[in-house]
C-alpha positions as CSV (number, residue, x, y, z in Angstrom):
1,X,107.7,62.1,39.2
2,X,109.6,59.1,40.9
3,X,107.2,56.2,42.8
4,X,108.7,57.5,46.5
5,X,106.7,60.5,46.0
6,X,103.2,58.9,46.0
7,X,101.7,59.3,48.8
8,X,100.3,56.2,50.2
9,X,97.1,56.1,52.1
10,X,96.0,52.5,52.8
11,X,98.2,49.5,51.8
12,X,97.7,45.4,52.6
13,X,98.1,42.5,51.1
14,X,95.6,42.7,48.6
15,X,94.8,46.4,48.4
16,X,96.7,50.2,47.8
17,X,95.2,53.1,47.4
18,X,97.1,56.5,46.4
19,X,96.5,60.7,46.7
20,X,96.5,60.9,43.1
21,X,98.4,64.3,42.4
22,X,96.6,66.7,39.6
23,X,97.9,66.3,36.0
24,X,98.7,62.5,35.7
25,X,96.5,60.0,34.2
26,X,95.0,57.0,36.6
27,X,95.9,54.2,33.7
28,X,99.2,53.5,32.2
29,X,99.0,54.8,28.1
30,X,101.7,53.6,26.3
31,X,102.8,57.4,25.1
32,X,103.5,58.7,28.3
33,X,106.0,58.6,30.5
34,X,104.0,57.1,33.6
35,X,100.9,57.4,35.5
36,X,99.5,56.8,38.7
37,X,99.1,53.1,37.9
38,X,102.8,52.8,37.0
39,X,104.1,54.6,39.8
40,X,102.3,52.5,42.4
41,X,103.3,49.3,40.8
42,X,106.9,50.5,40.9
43,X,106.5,51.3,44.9
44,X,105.2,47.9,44.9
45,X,108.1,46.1,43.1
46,X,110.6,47.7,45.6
47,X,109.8,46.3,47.9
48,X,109.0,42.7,47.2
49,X,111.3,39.6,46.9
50,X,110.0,38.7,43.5
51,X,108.7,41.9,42.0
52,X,108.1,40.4,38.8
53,X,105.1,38.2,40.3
54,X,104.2,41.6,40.7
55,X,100.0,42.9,39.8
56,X,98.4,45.9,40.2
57,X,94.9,46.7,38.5
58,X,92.5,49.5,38.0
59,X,89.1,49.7,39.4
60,X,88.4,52.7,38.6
61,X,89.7,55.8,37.3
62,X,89.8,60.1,38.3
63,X,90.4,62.4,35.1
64,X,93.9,63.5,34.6
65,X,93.0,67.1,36.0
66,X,91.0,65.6,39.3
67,X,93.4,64.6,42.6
68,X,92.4,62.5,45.2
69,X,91.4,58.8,46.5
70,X,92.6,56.0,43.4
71,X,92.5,52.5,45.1
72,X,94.1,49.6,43.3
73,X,94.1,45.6,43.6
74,X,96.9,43.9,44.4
75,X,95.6,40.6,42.8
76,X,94.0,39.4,39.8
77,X,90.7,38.0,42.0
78,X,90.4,41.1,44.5
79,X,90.0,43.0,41.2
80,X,87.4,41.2,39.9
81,X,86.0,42.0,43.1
82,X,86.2,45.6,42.8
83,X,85.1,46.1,39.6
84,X,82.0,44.4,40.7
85,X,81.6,47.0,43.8
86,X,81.7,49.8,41.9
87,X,79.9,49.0,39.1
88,X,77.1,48.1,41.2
89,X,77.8,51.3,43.6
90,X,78.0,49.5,46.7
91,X,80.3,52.1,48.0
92,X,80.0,55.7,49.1
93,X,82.6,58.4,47.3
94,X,82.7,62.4,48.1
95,X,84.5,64.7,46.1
96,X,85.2,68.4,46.9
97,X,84.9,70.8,44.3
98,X,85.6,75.0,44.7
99,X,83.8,76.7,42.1
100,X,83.5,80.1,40.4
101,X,79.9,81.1,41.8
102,X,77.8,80.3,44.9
103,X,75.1,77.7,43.9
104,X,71.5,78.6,43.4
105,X,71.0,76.3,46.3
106,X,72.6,75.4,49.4
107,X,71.7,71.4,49.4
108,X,70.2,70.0,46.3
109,X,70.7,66.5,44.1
110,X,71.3,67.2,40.0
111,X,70.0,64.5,37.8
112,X,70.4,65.1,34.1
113,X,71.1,62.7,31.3
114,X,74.5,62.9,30.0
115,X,75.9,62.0,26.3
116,X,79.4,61.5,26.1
117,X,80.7,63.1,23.1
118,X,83.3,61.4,21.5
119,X,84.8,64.2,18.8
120,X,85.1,67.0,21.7
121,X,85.8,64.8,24.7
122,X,83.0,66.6,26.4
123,X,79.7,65.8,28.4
124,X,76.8,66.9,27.1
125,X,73.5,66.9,29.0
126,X,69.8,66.7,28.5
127,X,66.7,67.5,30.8
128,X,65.4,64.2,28.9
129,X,66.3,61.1,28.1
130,X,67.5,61.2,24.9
131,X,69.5,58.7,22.4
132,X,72.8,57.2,23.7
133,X,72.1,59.0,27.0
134,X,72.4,57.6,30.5
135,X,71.2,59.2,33.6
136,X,74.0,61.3,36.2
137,X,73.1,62.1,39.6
138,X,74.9,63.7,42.2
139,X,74.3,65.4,45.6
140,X,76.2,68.5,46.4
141,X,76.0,70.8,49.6
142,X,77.4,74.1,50.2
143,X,80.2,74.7,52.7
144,X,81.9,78.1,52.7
145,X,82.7,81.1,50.2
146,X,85.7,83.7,50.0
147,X,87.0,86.2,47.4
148,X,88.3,82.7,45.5
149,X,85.2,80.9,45.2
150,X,82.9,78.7,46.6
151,X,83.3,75.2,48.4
152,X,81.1,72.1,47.7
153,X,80.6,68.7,48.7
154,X,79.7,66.4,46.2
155,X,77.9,62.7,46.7
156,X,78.1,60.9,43.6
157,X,75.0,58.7,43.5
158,X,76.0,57.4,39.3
159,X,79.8,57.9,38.1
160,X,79.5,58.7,34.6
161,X,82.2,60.7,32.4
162,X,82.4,64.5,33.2
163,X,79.5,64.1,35.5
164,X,80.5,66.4,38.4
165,X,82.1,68.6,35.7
166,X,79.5,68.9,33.5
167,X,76.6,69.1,36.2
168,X,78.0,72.1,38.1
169,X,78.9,73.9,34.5
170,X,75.3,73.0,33.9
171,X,73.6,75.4,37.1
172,X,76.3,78.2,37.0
173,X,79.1,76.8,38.6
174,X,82.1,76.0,36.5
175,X,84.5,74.3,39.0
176,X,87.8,76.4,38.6
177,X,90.5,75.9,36.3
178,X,88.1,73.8,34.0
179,X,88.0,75.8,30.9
180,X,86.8,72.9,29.2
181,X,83.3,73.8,30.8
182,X,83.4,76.8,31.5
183,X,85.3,78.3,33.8
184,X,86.9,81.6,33.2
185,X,89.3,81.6,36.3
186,X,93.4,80.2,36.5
187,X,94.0,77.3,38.5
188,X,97.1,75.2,37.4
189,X,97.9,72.9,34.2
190,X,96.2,70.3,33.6
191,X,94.2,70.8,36.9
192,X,91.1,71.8,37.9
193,X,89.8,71.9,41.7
194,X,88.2,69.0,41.4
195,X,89.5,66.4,44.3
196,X,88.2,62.8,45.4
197,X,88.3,63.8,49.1
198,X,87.5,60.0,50.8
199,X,86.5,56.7,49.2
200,X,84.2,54.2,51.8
201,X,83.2,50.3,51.1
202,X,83.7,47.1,52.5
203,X,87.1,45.3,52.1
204,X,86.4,42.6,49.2
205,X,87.9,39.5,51.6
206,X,87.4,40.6,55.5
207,X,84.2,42.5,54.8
208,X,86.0,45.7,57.0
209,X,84.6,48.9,56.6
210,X,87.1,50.9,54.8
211,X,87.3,55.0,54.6
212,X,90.3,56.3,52.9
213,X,90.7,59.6,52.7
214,X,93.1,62.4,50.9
215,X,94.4,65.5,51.8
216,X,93.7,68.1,49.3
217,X,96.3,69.8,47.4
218,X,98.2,72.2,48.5
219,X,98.1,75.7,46.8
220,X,96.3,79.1,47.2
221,X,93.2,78.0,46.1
222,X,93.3,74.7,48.2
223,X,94.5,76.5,51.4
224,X,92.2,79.5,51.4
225,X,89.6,76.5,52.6
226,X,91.6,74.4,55.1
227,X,89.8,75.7,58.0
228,X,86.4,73.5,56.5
229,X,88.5,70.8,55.6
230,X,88.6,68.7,59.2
């Protein structure tokens, strides 16, 4: 993938934020060829005077298989900003997820406590809180079903590891292409339809209200839905 293909949503002075394509990792990792953090400090470079001066860093992170919303700072202090608004969740993210079966419920909020398992890369999760455990809670509502599956909305109220993966396994509803929990239906390698639809906060210098928001991918799958996705 070349840097002109990322598709830019929001960009200033101190901010960019990117539709993060399925199958690439957020973070740069030394054994592979690039990732989304690489590629947007490349579209950065080319276009400054001095694009060895040069900084891009990572708030926060989607799973290689996820798409959607990945902001990035621009500069060392708007950063440190950022890691402090989303660690203490003073922001608002929704993710759409189309999954094998039709929840149990149309609107309902999951809270489980999650153990990340280190050996199988895998979240496991407990009705109780037990050792090493933290607590994962999500809201998710029901918006439409076909012959492909079902479309949710999902409000992440903690962001821990696997969490919207592992919750939806957890009551039935494997979010498809994610074998890893579950689901028994194709999607696409090293995918899963899984996408960070919009990402809202405040800017970390003018104090604007920001919503960023990504167009889902395209594909079968994807498309079946586009007449729920204004």
């Amino acid at each position: 993938m070349n840097f002109n293909e990322l598709k830019i949503l929001y960009e200033d002075k101190q901010l960019i934020a990117v539709n993060k394509p399925h199958g690439i990792v957020t973070e740069h990792e030394p054994h592979l060829k690039y990732s989304v953090e690489s590629l947007a400090l490349q579209f950065i470079r080319a276009k400054e005077k001095y694009p060895q001066k040069c900084f891009i860093g990572v708030p926060h992170r989607l799973d290689r298989p996820v798409s959607g919303v990945v902001l990035f700072a621009k500069k060392k202090s708007v950063l440190k900003m950022l890691v402090e608004t989303f660690s203490k969740r003073q922001l608002d993210k929704t993710y759409l997820a189309i999954v094998e079966n039709r929840p149990p419920k149309d609107e309902d909020e999951l809270m489980n406590w999650l153990v990340k398992d280190t050996i199988l890369r895998k979240a496991i999760l407990h009705p109780t809180q037990v050792r090493d455990s933290v607590r994962a809670v999500l809201q998710y509502k029901f918006i439409a079903q076909n012959e492909l599956g079902s479309l949710l909305q999902v409000k992440l109220i903690t962001g821990k590891f696997h969490q919207i993966r592992a919750q939806l396994s957890h009551i039935g509803c494997p979010i498809i292409g994610d074998a890893h929990y579950g689901s028994t239906k194709a999607y696409a390698e090293n995918a899963v339809c899984l996408h960070a639809r919009s990402l809202e906060l405040n800017h970390p210098l003018t104090n604007e209200a920001l919503k960023i928001i990504a167009e889902v991918p395209d594909g079968v799958v994807w498309n079946s839905f586009r007449d729920y996705l204004s």
